[in-house]
Backbone as a ProteinNet text record, in pm:
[ID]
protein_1_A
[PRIMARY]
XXXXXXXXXXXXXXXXXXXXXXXXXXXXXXXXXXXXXXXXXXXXXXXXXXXXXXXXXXXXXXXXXXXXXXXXXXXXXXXXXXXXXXXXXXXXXXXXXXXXXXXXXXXXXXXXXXXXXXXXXXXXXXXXXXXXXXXXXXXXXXXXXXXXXXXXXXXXXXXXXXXXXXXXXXXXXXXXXXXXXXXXXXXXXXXXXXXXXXXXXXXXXXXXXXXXXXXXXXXXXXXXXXXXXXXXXXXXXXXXXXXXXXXXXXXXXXXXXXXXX
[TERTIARY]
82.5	0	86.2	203.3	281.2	339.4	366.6	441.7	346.8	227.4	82.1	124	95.7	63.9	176.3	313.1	427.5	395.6	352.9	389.7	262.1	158.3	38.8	95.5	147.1	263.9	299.4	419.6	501.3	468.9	335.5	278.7	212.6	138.2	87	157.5	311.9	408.6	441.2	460.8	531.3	373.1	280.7	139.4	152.5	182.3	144.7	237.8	359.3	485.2	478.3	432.9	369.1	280.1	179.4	59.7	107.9	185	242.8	370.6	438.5	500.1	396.2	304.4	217.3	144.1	145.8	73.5	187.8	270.2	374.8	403.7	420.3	442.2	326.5	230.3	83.7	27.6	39.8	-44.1	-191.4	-276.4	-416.6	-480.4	-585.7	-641	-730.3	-761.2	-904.5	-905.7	-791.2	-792.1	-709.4	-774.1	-686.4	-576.7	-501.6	-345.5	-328.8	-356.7	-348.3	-438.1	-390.2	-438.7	-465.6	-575.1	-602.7	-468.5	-373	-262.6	-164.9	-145.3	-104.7	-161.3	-245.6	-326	-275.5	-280.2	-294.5	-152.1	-46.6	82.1	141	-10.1	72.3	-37.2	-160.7	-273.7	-403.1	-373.5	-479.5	-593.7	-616.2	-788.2	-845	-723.8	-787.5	-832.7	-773.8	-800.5	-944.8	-1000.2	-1129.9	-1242.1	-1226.5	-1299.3	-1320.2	-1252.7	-1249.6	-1361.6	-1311.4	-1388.7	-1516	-1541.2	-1627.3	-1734.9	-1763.2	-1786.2	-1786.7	-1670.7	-1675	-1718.8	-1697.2	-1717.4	-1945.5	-2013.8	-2118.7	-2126.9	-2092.9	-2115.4	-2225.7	-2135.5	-2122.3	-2271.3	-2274	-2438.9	-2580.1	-2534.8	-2676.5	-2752.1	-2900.7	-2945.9	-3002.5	-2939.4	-2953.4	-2937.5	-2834.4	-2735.5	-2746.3	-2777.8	-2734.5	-2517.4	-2509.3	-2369.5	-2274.2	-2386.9	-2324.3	-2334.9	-2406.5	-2420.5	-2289.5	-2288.9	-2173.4	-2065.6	-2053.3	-1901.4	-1893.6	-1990.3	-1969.9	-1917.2	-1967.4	-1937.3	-1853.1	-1783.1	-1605.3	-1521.6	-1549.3	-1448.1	-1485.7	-1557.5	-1553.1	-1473.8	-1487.6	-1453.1	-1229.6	-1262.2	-1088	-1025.7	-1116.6	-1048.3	-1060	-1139.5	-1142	-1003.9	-998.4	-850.5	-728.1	-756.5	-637.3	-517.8	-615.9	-551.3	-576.1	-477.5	-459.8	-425.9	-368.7	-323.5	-433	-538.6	-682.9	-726.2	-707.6	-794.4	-814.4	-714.9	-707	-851	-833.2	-966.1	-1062	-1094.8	-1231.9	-1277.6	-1211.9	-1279.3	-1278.1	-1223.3	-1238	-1350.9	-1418.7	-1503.4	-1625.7	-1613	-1751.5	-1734.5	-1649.6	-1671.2	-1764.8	-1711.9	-1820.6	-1946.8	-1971	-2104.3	-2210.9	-2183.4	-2244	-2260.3	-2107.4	-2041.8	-1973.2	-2046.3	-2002.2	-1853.7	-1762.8	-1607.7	-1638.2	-1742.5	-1768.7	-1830.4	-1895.4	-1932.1	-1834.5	-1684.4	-1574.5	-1544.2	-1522.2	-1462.3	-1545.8	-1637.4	-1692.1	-1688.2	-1681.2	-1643.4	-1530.3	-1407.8	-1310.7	-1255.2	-1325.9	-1385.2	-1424.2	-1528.8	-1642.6	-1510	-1474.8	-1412.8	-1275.3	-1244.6	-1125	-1133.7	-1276	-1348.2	-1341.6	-1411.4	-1515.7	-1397.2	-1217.1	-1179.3	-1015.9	-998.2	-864.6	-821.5	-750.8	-698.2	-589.9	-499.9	-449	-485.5	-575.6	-604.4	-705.1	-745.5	-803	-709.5	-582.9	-474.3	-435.2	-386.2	-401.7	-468.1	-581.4	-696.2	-701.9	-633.4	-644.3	-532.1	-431.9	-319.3	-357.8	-424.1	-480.3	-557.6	-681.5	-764	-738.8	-607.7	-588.2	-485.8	-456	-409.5	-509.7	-639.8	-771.7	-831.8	-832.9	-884.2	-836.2	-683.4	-624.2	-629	-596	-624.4	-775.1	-829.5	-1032.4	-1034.2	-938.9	-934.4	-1082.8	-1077.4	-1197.9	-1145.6	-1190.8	-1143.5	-1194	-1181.2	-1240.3	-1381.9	-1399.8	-1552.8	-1653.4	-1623.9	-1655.8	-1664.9	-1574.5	-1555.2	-1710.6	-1709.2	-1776.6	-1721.2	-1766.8	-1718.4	-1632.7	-1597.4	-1527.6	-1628.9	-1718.9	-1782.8	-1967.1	-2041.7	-2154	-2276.5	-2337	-2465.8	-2535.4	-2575.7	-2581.4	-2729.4	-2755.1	-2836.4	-2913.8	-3066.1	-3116.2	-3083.2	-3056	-3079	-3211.4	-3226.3	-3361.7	-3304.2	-3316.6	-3279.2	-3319.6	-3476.2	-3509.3	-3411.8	-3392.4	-3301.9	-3166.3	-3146	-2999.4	-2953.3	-3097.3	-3070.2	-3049	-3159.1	-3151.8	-3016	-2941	-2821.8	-2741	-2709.4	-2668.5	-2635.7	-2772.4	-2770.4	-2724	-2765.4	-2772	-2562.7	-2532.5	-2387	-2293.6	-2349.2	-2288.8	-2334.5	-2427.4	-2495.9	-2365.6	-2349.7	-2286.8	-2111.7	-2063.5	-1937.4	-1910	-1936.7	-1915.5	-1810.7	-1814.6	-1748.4	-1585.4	-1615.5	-1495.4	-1419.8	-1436.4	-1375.6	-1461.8	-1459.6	-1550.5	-1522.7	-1362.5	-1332.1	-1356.2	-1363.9	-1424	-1601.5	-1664.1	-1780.5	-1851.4	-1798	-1787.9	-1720.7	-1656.7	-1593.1	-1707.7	-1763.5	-1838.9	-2010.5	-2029.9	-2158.8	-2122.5	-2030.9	-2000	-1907.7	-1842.3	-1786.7	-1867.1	-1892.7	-1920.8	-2113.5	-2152.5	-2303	-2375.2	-2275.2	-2383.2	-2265.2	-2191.6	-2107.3	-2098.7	-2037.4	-2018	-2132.8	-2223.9	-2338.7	-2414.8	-2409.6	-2492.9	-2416.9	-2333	-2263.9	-2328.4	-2415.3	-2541.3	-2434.7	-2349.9	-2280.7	-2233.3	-2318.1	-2311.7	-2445.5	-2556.1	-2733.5	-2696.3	-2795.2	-2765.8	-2764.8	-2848.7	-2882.6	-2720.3	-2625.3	-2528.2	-2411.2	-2440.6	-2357.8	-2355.2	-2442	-2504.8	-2454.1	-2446.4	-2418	-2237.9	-2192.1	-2045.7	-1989.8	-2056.1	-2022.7	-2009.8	-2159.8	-2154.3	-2061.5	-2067.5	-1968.7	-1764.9	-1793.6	-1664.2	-1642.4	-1767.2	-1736.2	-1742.6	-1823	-1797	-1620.3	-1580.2	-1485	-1391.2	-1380.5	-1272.6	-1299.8	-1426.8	-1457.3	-1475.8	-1563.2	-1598.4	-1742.3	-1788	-1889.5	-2017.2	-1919.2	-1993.2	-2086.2	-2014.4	-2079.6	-2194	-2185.9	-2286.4	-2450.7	-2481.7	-2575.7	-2636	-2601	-2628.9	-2681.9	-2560.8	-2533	-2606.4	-2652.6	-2760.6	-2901	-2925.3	-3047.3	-3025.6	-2967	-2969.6	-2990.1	-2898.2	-2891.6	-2987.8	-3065	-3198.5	-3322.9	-3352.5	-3419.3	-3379.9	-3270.5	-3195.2	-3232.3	-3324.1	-3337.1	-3335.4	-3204.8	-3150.8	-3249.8	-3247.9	-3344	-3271.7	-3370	-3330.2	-3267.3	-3309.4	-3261.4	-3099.6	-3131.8	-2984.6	-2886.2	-2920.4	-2801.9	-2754.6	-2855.3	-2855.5	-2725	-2743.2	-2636.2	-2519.8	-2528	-2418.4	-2322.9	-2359.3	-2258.3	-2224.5	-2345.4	-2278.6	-2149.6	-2175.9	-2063.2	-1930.3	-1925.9	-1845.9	-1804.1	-1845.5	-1764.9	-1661.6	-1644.5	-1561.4	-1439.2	-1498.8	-1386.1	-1333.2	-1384.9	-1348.5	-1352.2	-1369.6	-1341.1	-1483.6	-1498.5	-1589.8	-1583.3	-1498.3	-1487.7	-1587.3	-1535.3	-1574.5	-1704	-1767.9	-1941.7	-1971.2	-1925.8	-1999.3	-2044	-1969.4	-1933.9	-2019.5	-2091.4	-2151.5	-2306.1	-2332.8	-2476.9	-2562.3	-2496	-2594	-2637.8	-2578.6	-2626.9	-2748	-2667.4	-2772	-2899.3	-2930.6	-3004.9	-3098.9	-3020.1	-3098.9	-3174.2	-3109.3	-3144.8	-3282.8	-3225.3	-3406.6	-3488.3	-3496.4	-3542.6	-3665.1	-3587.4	-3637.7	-3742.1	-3683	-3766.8	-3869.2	-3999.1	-4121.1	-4123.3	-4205.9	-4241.8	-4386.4
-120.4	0	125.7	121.6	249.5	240	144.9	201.5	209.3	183.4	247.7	392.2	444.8	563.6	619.5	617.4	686.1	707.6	572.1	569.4	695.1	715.2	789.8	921.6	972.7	1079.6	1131.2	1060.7	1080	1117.4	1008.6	1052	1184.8	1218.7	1326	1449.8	1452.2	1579	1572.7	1477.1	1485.7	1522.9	1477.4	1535.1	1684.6	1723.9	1872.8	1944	1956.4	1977.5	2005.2	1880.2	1903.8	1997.4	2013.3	2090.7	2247.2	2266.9	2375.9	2484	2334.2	2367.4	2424.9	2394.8	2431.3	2544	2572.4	2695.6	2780.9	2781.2	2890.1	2882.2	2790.2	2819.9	2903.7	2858.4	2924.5	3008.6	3044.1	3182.3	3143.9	3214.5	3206.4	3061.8	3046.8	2863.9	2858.6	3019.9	2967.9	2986	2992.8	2988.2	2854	2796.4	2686.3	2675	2542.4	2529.9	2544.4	2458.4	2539.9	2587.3	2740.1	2837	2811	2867.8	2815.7	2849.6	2931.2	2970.4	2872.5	2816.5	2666.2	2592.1	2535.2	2429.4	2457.6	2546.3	2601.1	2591	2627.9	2557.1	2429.8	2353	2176.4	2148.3	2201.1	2070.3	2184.8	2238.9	2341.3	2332	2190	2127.6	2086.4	2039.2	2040.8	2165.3	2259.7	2425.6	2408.9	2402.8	2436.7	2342.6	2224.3	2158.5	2163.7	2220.9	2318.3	2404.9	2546.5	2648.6	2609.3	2505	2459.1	2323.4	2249.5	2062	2100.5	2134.6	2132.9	2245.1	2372.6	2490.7	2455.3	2411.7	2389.5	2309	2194.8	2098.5	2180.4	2262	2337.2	2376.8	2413.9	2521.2	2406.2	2286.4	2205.4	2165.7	2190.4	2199.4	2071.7	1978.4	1853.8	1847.1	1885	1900.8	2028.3	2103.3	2276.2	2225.6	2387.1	2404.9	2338.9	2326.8	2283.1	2138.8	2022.2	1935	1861.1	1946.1	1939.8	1937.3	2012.5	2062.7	1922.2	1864.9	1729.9	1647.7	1589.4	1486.2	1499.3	1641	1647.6	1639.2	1672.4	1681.4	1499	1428.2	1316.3	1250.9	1285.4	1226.2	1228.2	1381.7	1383.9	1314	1298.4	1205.6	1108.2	1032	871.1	802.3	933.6	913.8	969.3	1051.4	1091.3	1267.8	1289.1	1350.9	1538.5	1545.5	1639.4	1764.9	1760.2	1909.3	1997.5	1936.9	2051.3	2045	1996.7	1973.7	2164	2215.6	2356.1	2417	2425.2	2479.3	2461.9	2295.1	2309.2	2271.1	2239.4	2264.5	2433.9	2508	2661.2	2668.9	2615.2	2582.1	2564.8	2436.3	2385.7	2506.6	2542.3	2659.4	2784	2809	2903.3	2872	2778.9	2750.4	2682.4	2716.4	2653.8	2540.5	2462.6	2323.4	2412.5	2358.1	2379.4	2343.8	2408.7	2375.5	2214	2220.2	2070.4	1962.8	2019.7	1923.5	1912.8	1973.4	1886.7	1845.5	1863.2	1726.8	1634.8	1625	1472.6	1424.8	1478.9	1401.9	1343.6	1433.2	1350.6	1264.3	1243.1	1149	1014.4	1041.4	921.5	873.8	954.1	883.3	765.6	817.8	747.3	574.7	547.2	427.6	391.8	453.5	438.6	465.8	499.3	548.4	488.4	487	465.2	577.5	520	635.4	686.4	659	752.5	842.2	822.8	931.4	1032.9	953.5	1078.2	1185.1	1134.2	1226.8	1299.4	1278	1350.4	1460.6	1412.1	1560.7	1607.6	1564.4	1668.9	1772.9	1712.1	1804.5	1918.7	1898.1	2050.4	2090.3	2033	2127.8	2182.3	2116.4	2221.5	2384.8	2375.4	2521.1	2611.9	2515.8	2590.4	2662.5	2592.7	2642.2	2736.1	2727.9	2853.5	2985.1	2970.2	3075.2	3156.3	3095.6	3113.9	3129.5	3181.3	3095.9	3084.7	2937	2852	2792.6	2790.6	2747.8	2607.9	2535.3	2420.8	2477.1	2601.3	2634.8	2531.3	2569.4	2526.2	2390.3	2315.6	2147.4	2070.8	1973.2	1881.1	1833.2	1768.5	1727	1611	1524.9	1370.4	1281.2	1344.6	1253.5	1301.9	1346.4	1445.5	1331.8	1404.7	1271.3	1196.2	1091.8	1044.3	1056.8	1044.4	1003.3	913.7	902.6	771	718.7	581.7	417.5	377.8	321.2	233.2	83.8	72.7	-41.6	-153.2	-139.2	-280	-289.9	-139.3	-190.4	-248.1	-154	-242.9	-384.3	-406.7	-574.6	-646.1	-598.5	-669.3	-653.3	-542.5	-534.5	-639.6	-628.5	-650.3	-808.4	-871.7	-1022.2	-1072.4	-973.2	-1011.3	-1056	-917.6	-955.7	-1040.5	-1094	-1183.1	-1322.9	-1364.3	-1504.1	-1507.7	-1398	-1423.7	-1412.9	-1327.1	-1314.9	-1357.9	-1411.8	-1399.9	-1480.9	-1621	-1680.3	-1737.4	-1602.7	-1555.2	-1443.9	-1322.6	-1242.4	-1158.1	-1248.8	-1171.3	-1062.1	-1019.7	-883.5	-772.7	-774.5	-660.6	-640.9	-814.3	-794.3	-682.3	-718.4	-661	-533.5	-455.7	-353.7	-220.7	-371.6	-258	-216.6	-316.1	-291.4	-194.8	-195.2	-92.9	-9	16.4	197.5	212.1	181.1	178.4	259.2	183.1	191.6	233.6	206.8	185	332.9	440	524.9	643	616.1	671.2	753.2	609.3	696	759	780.3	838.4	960.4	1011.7	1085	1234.9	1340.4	1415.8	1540.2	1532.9	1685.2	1693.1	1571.1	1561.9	1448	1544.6	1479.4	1363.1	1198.5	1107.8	1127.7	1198.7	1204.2	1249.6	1336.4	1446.1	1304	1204	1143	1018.9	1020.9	888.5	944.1	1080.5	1134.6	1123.5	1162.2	1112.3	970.9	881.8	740.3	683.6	715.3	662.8	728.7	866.5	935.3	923.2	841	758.4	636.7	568.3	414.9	439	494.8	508.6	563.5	668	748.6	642	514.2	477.1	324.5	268.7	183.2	77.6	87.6	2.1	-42.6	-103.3	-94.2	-195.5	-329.8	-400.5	-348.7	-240.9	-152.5	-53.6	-55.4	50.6	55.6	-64.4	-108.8	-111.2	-111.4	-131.1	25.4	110.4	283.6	325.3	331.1	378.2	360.2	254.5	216.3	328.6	298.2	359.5	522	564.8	709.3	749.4	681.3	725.3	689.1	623	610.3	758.2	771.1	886.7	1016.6	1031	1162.2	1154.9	1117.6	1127.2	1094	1182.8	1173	1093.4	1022.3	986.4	1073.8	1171.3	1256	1340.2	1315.9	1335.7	1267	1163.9	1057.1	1032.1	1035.6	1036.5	1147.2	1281.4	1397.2	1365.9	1309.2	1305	1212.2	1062.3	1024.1	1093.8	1166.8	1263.1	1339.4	1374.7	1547.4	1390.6	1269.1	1198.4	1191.6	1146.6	1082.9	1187.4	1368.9	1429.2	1429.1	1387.5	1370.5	1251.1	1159.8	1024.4	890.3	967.1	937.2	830.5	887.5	785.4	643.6	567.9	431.2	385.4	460.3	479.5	521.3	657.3	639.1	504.4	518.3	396	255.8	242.4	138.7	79.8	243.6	225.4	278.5	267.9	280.1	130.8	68.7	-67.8	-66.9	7	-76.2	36.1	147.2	287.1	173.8	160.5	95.9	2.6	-62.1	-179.5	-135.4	-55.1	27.1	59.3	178.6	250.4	159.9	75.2	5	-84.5	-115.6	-222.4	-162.1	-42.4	49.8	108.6	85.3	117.8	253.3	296.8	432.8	481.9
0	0	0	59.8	72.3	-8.6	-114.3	-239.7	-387.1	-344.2	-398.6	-397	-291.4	-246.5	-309.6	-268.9	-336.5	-479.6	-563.6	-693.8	-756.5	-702.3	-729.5	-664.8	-586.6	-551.5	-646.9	-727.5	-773	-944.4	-965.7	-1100.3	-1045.7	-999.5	-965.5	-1002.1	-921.3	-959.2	-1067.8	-1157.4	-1264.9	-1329.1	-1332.7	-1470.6	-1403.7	-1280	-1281.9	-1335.6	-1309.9	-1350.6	-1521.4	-1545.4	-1726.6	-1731.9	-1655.2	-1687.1	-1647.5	-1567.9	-1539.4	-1655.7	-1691.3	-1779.4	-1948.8	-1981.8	-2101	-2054.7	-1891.3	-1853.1	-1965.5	-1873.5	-1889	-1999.2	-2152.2	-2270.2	-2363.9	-2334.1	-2383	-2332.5	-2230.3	-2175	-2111.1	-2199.1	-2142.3	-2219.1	-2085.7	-2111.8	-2190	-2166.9	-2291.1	-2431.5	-2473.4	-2638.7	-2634.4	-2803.7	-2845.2	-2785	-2782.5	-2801.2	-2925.4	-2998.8	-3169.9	-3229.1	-3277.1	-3363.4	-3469.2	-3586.1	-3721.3	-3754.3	-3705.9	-3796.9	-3810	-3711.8	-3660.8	-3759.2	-3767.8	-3836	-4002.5	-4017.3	-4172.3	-4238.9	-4140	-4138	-4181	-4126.6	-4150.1	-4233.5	-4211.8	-4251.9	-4341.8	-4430.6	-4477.3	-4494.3	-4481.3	-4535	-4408.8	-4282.7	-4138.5	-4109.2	-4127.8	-4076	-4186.3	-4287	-4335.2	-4313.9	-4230.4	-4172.3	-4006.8	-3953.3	-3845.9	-3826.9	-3916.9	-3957.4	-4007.1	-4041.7	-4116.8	-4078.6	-4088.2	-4007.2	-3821.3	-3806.6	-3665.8	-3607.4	-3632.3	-3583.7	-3578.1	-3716.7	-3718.4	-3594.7	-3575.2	-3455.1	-3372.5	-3307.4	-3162.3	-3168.2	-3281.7	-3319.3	-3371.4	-3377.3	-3364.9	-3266.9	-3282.3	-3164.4	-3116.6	-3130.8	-3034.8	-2919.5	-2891.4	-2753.7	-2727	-2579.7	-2538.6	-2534.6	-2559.6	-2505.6	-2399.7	-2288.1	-2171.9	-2196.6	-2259.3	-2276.4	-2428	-2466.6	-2605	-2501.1	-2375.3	-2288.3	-2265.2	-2191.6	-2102.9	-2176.1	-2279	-2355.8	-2444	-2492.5	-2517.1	-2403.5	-2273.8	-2192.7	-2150.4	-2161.5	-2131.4	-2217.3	-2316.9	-2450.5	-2438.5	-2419.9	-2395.8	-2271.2	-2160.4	-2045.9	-2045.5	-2083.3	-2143	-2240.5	-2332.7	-2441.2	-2413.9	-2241.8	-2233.3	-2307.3	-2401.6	-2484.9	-2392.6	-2378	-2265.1	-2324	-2417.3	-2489.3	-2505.6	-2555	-2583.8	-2443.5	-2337.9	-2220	-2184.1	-2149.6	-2089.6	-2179.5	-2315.7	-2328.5	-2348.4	-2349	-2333.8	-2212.8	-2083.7	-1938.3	-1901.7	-1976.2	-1988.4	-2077	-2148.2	-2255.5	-2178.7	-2096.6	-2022.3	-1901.4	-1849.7	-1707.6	-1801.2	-1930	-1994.1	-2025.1	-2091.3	-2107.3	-1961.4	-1912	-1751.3	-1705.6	-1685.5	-1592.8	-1499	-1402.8	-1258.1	-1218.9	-1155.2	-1138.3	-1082.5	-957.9	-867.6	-959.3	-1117.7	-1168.5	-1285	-1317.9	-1393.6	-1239.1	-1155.7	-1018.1	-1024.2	-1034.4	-1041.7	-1155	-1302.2	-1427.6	-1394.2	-1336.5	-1327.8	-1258.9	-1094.3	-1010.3	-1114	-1146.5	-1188	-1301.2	-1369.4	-1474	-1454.4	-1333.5	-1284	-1290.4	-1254.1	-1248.1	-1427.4	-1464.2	-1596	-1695	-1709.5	-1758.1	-1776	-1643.4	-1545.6	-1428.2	-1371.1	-1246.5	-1323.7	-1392.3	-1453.8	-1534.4	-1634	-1720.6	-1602.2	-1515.7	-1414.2	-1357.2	-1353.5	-1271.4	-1361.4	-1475	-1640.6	-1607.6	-1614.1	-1595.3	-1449	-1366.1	-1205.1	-1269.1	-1323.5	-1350	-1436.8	-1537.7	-1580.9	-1539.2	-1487.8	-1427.1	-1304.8	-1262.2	-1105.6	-1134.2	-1263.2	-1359.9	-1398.3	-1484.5	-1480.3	-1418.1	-1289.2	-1179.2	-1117.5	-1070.6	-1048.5	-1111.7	-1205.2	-1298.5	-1261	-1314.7	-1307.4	-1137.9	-1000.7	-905.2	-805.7	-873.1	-813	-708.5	-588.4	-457.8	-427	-256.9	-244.9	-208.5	-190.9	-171.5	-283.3	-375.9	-514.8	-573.3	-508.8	-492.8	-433.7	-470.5	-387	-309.4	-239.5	-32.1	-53.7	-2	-27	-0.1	81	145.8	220.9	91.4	104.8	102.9	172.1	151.1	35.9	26.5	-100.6	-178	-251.4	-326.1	-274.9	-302.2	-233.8	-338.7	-289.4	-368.9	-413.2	-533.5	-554.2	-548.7	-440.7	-349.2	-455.6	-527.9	-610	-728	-784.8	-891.7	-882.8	-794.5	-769	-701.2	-664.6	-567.4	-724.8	-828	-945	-1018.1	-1004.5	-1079.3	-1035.2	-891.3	-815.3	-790	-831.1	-838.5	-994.8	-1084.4	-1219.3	-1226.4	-1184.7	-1158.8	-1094.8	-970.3	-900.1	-984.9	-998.5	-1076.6	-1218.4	-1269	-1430.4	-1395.4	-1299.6	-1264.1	-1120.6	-1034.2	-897.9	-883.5	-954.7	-987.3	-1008.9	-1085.8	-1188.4	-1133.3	-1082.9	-1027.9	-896.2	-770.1	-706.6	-657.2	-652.7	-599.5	-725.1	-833.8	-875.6	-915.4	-883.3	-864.2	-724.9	-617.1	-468.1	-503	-574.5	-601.5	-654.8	-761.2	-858.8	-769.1	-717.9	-576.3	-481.9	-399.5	-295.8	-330.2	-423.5	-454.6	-580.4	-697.8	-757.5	-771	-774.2	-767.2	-618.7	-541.1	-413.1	-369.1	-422.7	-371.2	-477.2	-591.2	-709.5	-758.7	-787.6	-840.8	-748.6	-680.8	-571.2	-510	-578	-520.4	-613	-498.6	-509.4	-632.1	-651.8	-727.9	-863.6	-870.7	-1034.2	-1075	-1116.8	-1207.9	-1234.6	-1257.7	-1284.2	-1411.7	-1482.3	-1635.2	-1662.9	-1600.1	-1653.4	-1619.4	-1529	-1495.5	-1611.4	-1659.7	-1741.7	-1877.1	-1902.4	-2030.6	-2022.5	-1923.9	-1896.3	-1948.6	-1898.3	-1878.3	-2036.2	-2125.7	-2229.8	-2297.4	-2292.4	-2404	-2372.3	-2247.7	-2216.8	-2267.8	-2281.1	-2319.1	-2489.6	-2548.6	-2698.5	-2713.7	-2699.8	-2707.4	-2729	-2596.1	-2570.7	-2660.2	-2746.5	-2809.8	-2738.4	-2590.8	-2504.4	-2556.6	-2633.4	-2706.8	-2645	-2571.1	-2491.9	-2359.9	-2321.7	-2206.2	-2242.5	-2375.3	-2417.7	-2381	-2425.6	-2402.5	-2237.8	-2138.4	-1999.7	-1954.6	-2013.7	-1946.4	-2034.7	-2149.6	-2258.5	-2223.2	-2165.4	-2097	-1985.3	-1865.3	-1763.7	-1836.2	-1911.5	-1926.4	-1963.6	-2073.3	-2053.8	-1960.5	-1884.3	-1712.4	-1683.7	-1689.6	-1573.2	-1654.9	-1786	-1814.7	-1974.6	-2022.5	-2194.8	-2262.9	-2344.3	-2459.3	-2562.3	-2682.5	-2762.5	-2860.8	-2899.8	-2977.8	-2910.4	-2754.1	-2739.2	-2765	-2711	-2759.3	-2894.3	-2958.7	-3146.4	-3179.8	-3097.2	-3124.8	-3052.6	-2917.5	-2861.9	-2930.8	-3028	-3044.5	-3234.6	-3268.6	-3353.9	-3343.4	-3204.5	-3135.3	-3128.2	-3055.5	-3025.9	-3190.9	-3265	-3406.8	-3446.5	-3449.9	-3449.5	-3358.4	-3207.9	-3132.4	-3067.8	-3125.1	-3058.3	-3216.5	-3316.7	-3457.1	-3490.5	-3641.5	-3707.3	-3650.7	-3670.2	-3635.5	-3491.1	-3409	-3237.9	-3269.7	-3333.3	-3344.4	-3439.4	-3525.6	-3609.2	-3556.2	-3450.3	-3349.8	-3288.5	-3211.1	-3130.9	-3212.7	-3304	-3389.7	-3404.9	-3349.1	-3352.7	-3192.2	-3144.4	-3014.4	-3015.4	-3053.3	-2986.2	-3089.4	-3190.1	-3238.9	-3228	-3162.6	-3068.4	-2937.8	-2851.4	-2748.1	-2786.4	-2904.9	-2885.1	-2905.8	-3045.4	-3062.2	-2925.9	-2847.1	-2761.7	-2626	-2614.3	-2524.2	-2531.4	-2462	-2475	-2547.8	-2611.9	-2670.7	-2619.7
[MASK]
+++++++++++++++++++++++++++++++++++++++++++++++++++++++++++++++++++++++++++++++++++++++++++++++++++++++++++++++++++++++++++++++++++++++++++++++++++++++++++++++++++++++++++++++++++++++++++++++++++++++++++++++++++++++++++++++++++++++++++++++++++++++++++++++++++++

């Protein structure tokens, strides 16, 4: 355990150290790291699909703003890809994501993602934050009261999981019941619907495609519209690539499909 702890230490200084170091080469967080002028430099037809394909994205009205924020910044912590991180969690703080609700994206994701690419993203967003300076006022608690449980659904999850895996790996069956579901999700500072929109636009991103199906259901129980999801893994195919939406279009498929109307 204590050379746990060291080794999560030690990554820690070194992702900030990085994140500190790109403060100080770039300046301010909320513009690109690369400029169209940049782009136009190496890639002239990326810069007019930019300006163009993607810049539209932002402006379809499937998704509000703040809902486009979530599911790119999910999208980039699932893959890790940290260079754009500075502006678009400067991105979601503008369009109205709560500082405490990127801490729980990047909480929840640690699970849903890895603990490293979660520390990835503590390291820039604790630059973000400074900057913007957002305090622990602003944080969620470690340890805030929870969410009620619907005790029936989850006895059913709950068994469905132990019967098919218990078997086979019971410590991350017992893992995924008591931090997981019975902690995680219930944790009041981040909407189940906003939490559910996280999760999937993590498991597409990262081409977890088998999981899709479970959190797609749930995400919509928890709120998601069909027509959101339809956009969200639209907004995902620009940032988590064609292949990764295309991927996940059978399941979304099957999903709606099967659910009462």
């Amino acid at each position: 355990m204590k050379l746990m702890a060291l080794m999560i230490v030690a990554l820690s200084l070194i992702s900030t150290t990085w994140a500190q170091g790109q403060h100080t080469q770039t300046g301010r967080k909320s513009e690109p790291m690369q400029t169209m002028n940049d782009i136009t430099m190496v890639a002239p037809a990326l810069e007019k699909y930019a300006q163009g394909p993607l810049a539209d994205l932002w402006k379809r009205p499937g998704l509000t703003p703040r809902d486009r924020s979530i599911v790119t910044v999910a999208a980039l912590i699932a893959r890790n890809q940290t260079i754009e991180m500075p502006y678009y969690f400067n991105l979601a703080l503008d369009n109205g994501v709560k500082p405490r609700e990127i801490s729980e994206i990047i909480t929840h994701l640690a699970f849903y993602s890895g603990w490293e690419n979660a520390m990835s993203a503590v390291a820039v967003a604790k630059v973000v934050f400074a900057d913007r300076k957002i305090g622990a006022d602003q944080l969620p608690a470690a340890s805030p009261s929870p969410l009620p449980l619907d005790k029936e659904a989850e006895a059913k999850r709950a068994t469905s999981v132990e019967q098919q895996f218990g078997s086979v790996a019971q410590g991350i069956v017992q893992y995924t019941t008591d931090v997981l579901f019975r902690d995680l999700w219930l944790r009041p500072d981040l909407a189940p619907r906003d939490r559910s929109l996280v999760t999937v636009s993590a498991l597409i991103a990262s081409g977890q495609v088998a999981q899709i199906a479970y959190h797609l259901n749930r995400a919509m129980d928890n709120g998601l519209t069909q027509t959101q999801a339809a956009e969200m893994v639209t907004h995902l195919a620009f940032y988590a690539g064609w292949p990764n939406a295309f991927s996940a279009l059978p399941v979304l498929k099957d999903v709606f499909e099967r659910r009462p109307r």
